[in-house]
Structure formats: C-alpha cells, structure tokens
SEBAMI-225461 format. One record per atom (N, C-alpha, C, O, CB): residue in three letters; x, y, z. Coordinates in pm, whole numbers, plus 32768, in hexadecimal, padded with zeros to 4 digits. Glycine has a CB too. Layout:
! SEBAMI-225461
ALAXYZ/...
***
This chain:
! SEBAMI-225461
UNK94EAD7C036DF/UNK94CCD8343691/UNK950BD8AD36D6/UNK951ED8B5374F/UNK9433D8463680/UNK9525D8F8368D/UNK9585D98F36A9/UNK9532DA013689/UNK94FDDA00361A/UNK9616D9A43640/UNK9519DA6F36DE/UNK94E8DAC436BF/UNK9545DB5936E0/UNK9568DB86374E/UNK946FDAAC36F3/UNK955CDB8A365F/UNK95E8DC0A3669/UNK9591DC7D363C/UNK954CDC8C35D7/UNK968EDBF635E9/UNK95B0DCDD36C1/UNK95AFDD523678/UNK9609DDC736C1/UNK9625DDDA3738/UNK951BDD7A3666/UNK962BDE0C3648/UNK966DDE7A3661/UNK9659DEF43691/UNK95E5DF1C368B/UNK9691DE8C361B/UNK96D1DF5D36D6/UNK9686DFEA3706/UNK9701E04C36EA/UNK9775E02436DA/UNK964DDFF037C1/UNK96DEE0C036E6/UNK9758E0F936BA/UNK97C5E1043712/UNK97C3E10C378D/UNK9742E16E368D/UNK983DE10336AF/UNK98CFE0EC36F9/UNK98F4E14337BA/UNK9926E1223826/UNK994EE144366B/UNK98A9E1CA3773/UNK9886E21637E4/UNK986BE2153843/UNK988DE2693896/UNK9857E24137E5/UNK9815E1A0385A/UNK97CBE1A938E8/UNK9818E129392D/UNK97E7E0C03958/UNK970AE19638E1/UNK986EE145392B/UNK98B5E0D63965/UNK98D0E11D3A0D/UNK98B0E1903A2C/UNK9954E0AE38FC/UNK9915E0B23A6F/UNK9927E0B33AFE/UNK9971E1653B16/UNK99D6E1A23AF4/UNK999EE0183B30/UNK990AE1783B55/UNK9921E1F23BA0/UNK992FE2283C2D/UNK98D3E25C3C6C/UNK98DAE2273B81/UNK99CCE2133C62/UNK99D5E2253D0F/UNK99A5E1953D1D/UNK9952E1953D78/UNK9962E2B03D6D/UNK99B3E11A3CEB/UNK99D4E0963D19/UNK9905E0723CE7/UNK98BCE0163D0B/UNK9A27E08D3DF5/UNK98F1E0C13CAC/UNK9828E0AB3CCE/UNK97E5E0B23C12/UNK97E0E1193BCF/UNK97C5E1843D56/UNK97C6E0533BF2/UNK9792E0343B61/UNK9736E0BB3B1B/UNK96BCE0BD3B30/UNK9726DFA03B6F/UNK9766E10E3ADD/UNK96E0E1433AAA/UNK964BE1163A72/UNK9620E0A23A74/UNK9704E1783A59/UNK960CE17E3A45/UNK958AE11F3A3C/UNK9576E0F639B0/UNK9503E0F33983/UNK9501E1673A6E/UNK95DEE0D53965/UNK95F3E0B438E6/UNK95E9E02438FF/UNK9591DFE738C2/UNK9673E0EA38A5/UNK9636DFE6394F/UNK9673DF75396B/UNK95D4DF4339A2/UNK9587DEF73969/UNK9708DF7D39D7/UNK95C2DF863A1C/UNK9520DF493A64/UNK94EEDF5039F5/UNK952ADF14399C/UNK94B9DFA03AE1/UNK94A4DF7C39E1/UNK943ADFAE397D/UNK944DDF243907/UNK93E7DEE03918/UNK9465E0683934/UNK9486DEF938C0/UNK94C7DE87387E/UNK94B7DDF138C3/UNK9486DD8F388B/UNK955CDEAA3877/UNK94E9DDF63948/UNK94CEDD983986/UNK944ADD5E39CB/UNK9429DCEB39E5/UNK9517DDA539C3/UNK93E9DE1739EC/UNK9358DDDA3A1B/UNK9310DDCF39AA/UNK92AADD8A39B0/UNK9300DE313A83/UNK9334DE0E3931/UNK92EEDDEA389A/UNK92CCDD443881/UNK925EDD0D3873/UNK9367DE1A3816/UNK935CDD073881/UNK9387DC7C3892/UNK9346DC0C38D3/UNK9317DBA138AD/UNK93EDDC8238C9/UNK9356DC57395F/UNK931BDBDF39AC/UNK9283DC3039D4/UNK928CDC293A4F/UNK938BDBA63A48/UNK9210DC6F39BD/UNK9198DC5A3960/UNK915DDBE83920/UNK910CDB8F393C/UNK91ABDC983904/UNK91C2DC1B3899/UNK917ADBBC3823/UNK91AADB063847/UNK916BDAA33824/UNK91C8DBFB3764/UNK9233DB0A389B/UNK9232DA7238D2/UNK91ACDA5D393E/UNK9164D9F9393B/UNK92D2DA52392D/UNK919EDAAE3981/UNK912EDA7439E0/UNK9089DA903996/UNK9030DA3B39A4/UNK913EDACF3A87/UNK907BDADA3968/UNK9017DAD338FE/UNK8FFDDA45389D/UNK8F93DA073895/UNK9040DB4438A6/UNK907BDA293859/UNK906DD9AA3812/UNK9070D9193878/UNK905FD8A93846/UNK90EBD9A937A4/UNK907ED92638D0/UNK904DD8A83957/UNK90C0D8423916/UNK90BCD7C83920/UNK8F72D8503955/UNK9136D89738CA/UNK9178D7F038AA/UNK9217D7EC3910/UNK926AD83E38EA/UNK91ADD7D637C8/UNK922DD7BC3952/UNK92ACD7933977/UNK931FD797394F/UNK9379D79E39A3/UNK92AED7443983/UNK9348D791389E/UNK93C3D7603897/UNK9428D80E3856/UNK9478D81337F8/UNK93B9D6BC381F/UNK940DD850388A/UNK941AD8C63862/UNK94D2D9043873/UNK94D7D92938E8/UNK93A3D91438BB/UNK9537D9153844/UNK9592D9783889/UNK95A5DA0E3855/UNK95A4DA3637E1/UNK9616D93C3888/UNK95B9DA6038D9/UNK958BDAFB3860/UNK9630DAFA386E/UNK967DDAAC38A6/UNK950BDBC538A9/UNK9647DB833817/UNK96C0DB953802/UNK96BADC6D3801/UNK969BDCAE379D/UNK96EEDB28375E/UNK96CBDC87383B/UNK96BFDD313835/UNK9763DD62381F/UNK97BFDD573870/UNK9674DD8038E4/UNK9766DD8F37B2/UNK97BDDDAD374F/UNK97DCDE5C3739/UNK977CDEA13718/UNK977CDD6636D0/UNK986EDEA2374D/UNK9864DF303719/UNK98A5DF1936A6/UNK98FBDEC6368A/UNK98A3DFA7376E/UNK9863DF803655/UNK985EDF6E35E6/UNK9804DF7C355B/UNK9789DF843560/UNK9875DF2835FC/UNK984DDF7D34E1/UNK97F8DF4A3466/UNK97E1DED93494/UNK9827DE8F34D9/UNK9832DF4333D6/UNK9742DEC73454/UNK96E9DE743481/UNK96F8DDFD341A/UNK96A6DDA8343B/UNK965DDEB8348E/UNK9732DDDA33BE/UNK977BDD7E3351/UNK97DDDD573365/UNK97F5DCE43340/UNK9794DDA532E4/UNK9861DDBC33BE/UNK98CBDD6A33E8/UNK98B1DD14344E/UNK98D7DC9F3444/UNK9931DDAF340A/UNK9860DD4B34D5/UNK980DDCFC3539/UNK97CADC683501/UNK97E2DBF7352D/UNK9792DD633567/UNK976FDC8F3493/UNK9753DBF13472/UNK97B7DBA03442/UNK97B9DB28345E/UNK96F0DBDF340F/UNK981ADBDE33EF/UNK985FDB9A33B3/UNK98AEDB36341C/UNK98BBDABC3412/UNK98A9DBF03362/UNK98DBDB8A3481/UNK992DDB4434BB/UNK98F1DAFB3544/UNK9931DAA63583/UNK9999DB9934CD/UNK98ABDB143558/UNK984BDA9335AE/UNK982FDA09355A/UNK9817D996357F/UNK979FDAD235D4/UNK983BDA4634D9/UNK97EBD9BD3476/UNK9880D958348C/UNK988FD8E834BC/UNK97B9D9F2338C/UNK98ECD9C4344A/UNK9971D9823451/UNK998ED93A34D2/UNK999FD8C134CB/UNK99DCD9E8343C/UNK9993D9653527/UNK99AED94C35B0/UNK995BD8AE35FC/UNK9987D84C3637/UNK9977D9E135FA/UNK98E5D8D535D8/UNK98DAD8473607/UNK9895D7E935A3/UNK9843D79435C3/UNK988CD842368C/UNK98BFD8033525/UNK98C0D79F34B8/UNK981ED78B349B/UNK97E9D71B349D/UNK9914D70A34E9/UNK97BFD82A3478/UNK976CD7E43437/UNK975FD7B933B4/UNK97ABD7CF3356/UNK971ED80E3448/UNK96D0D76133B9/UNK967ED728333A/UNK965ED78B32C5/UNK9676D77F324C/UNK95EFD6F3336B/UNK961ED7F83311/UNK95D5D82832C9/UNK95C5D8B63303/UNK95E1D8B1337B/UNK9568D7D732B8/UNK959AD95832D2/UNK958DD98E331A/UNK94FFD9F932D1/UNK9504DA3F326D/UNK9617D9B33347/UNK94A0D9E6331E/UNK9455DA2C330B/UNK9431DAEA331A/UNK941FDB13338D/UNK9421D9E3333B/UNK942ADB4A32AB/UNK9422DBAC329A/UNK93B6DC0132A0/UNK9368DBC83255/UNK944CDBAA3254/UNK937EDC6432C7/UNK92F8DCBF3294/UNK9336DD0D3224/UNK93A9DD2D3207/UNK92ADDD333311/UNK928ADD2931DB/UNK92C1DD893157/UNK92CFDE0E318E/UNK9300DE5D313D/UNK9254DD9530CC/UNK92B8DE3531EA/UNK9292DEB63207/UNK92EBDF293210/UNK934EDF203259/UNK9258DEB0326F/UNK92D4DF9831CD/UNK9321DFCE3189/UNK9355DFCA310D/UNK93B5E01030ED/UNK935ADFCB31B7/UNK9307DF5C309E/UNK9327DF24301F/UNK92EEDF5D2FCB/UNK92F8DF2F2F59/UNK9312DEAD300D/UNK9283DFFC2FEA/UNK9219E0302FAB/UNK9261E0832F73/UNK92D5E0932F9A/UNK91A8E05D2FEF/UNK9224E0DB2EF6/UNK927AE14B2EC8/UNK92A8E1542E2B/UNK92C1E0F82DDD/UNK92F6E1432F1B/UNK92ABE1B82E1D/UNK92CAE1912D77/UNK9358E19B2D5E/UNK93BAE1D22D90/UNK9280E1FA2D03/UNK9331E1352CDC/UNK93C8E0BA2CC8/UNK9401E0752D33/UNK9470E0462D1F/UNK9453E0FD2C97/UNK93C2E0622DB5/UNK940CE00A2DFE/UNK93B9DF992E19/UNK9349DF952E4E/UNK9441E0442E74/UNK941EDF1D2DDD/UNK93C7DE9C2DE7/UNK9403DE522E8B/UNK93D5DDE82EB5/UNK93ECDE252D42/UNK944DDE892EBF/UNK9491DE572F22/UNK94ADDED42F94/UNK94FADF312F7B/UNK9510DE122EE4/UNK947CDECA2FE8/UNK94C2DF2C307E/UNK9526DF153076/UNK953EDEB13032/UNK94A3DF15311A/UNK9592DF5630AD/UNK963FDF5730FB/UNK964ADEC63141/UNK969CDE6F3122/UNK9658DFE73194/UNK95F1DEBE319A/UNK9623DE3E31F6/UNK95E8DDD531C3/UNK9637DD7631C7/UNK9602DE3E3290/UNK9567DDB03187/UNK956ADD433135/UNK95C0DD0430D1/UNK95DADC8E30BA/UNK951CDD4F3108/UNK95F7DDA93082/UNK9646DD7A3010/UNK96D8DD523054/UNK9716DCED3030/UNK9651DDF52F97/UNK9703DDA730B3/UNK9781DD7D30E8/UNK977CDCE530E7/UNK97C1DC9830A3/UNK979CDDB93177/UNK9723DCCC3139/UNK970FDC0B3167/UNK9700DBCD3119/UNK9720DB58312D/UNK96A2DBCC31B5/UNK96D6DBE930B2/UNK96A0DB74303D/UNK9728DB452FF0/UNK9746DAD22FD0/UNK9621DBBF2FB9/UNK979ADBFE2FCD/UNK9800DBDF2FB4/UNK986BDBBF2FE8/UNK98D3DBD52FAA/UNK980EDC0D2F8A/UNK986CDB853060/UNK98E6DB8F30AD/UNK98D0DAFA310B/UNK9934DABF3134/UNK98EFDC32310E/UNK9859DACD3123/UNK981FDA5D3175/UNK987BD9F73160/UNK98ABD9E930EF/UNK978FDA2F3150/UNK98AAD98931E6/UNK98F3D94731CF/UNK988CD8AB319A/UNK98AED8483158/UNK9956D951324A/UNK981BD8CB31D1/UNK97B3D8673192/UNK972DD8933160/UNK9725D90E3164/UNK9792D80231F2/UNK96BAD8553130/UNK962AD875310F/UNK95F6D8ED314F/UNK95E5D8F031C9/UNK95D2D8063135/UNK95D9D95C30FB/UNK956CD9C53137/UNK94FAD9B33124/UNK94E1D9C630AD/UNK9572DA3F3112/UNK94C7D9A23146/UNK9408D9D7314C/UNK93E0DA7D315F/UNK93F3DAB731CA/UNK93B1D98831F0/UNK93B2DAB130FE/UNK939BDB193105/UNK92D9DB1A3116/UNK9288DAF730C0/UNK93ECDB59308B/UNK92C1DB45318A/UNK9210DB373196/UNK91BADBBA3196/UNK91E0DC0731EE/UNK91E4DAF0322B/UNK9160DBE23156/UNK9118DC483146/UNK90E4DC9331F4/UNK90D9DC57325F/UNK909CDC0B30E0/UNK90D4DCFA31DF/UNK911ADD623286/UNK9073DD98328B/UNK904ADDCA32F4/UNK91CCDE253267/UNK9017DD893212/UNK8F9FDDD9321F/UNK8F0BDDB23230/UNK8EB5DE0A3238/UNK8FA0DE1A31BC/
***
C-alpha cells in the first residue's frame, strides 16, 4: 500500500535543508502509518498538485486501485473537488472515492 501526499511546490530544499512543507507531509504520513499498527505501508511526499502526485505514484508503481477523500467536494454545483475529479478522470486504474466526514 502507498500513501502520497503532496506540499506546495515552494517549500522545497532550502541551503541543502527540506522546508517544513516536505516534514510536515512526511510526519503527517508516518502518524497515520504508526497509528494504523499495519506494516505494509510506502509514503511517497510529493511537491506539488496533489492529483498529479497521486497520479503518478499510481502510474509508477502500477497500482490496482486508488483510493480518494471527498473532501473539498462540498459546495454548490460541485459534485466533485479538483483532485478527486482530476483522478477519477485521468486514473490509470479503479478509483474509490470515500466519504471525508
């Protein structure tokens, strides 16, 4: 299992030293891996839109399936957030889109 998330392009290596875009992403990450007590975990900390990031982790190491939150899907006339809808249309396989609330 893969767990991606993105931070903005911005906070990228500064004087050779990660901003806290990058941390911040990565102790988010490994949290919810040690929280969930499961083992088979790889994170992936990504700059970036957070849809091209999934996209291309999914691509990259050939997933099944890729699971989404709705969040951000609220709002009038929008049946789809930006990064859900990106993924759903662009996925090289199965999305799962799962309720965020």
């Amino acid at each position: 299992m893969h767990l991606v998330s993105a931070y903005p392009k911005d906070s990228g290596p500064i004087d050779g030293k990660d901003t806290p875009g990058r941390a911040d992403a990565e102790r988010s990450m490994d949290a919810l891996v040690l929280s969930s007590g499961a083992q088979q975990f790889t994170t992936h900390a990504l700059p970036g839109d957070p849809a091209k990031a999934i996209l291309s982790v999914a691509k990259d190491v050939g997933a099944d399936l890729i699971v989404v939150g709705n969040k951000g899907m609220k709002g009038k006339g929008r049946f789809l957030g930006s990064v859900p809808n990106d993924i759903a249309h662009q996925a090289p396989c199965a999305v799962l889109i799962v309720s965020s609330t």
